[in-house]
C-alpha positions as CSV (number, residue, x, y, z in Angstrom):
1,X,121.5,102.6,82.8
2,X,121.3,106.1,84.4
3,X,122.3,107.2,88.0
4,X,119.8,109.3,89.0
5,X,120.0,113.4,90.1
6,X,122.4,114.4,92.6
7,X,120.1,116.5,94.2
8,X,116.8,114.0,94.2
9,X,115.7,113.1,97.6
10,X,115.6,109.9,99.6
11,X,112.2,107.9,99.5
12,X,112.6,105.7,103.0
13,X,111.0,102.1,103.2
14,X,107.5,102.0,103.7
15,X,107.1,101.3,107.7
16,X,105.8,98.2,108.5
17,X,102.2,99.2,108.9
18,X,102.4,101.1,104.7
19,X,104.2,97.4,104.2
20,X,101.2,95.4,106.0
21,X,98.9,97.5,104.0
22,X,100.4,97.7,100.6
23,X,100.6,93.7,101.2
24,X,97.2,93.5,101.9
25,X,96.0,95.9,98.9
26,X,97.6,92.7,96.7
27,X,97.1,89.7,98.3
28,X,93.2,90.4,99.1
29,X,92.3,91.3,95.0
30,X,94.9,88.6,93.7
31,X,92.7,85.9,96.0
32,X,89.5,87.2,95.3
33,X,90.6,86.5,91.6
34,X,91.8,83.4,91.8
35,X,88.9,81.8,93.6
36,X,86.4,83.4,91.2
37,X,88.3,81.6,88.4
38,X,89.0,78.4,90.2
39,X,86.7,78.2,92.7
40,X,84.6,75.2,91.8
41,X,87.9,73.1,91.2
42,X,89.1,74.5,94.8
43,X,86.5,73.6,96.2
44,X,87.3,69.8,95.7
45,X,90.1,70.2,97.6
46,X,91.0,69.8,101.0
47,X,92.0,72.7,103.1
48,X,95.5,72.0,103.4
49,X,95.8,71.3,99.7
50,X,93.8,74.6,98.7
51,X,96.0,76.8,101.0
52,X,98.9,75.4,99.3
53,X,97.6,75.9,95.8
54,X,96.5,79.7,96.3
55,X,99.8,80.3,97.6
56,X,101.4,78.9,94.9
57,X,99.8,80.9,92.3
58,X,99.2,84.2,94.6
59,X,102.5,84.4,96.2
60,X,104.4,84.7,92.7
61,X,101.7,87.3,91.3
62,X,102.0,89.3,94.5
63,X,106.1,89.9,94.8
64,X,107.0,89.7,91.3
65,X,103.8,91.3,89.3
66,X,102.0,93.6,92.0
67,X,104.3,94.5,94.9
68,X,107.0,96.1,92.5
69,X,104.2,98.6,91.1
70,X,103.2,99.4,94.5
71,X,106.5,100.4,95.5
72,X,107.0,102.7,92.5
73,X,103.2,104.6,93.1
74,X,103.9,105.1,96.5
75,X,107.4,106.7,95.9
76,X,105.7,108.5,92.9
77,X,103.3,109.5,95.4
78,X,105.5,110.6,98.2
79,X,108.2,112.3,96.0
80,X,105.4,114.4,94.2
81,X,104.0,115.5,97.7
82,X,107.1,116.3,99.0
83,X,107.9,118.5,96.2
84,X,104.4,120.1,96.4
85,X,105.0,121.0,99.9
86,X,104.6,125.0,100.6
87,X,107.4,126.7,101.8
88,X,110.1,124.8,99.7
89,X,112.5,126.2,97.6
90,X,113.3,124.0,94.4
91,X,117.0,122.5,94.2
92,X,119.1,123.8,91.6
């Protein structure tokens, strides 16, 4: 395991409304999915029982598979514009 660069800078926490959105940008595809592919079975369900199947199979997909991917684009993202920024010298 490396440490990473002295010199590389601090990505905050996403604030809660990037958090609210980043959640949504999961949940909302990983639903849509799994009532395409099990939505005649669903169907036979009542409410209560469907609620609790979908989050059992889309919580687990959303914090373990999707949310940690997230995280890493959008300090990809930030890091890259903060180093594109105009007037800033690189670190040596």
């Amino acid at each position: 395991m490396t440490n990473p660069p002295e010199h590389s800078p601090q990505i905050p926490p996403p604030s809660k409304h990037q958090l609210a959105l980043m959640i949504w940008l999961c949940v909302f595809p990983t639903l849509t999915a799994i009532n395409l592919a099990f939505g005649d079975w669903l169907r036979t369900l009542s409410p209560v029982t469907r609620t609790f199947v979908l989050a059992t199979i889309a919580v687990p997909i959303v914090i373990y598979g999707l949310m940690p991917h997230l995280h890493r684009l959008r300090s990809r993202l930030l890091a890259s514009s903060r180093a594109n920024r105009p007037g800033r010298e690189p670190r040596s």
